[in-house]
C-alpha positions as CSV (number, residue, x, y, z in Angstrom):
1,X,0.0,0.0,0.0
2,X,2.9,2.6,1.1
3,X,4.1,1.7,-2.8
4,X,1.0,3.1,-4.1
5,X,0.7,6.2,-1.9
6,X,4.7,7.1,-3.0
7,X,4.0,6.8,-6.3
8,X,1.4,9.1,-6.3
9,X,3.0,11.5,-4.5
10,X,6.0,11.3,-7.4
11,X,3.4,11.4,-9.8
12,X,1.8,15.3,-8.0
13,X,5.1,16.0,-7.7
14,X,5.7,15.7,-11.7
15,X,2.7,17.0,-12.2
16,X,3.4,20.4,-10.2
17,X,7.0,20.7,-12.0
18,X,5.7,20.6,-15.4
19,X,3.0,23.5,-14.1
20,X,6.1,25.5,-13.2
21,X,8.6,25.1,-16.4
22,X,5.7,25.2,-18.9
23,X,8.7,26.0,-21.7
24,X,10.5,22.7,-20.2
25,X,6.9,20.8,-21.1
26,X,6.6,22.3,-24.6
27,X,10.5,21.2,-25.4
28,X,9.6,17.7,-24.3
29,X,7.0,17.8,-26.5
30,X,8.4,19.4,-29.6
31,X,11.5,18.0,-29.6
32,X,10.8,14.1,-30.7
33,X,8.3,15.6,-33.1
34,X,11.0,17.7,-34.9
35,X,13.7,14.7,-34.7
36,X,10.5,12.3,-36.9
37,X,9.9,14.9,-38.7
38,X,13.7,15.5,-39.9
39,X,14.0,11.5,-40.0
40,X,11.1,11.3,-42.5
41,X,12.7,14.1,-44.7
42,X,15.6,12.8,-45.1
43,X,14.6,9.6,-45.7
44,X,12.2,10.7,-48.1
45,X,14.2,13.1,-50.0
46,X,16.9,10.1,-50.7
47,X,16.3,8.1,-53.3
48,X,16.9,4.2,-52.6
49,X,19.3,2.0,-53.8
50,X,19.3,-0.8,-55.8
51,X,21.3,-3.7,-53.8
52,X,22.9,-6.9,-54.9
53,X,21.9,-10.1,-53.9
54,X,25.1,-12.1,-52.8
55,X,25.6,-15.2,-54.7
């Protein structure tokens, strides 16, 4: 039971960090987004190439 009643106090806690550092929040957001989104460019704007089998 004391398990449950830590991690909810860890949870509040998160919760009232993110309130405070509302910049912090949008980065953590943002910034995966902007890495796929560079991923899928760049793997879209390369055309593929044509690989040999091995004999």
């Amino acid at each position: 039971m004391v398990f449950f009643q830590q991690l909810r106090l860890i949870l509040w806690k998160n919760v009232i960090f993110r309130k405070r550092n509302p910049g912090l929040l949008f980065l953590e957001l943002i910034w995966p987004i902007l890495i796929f989104v560079t991923l899928a460019f760049i793997r879209l704007s390369t055309p593929p190439e044509e690989q040999h089998q091995c004999k």
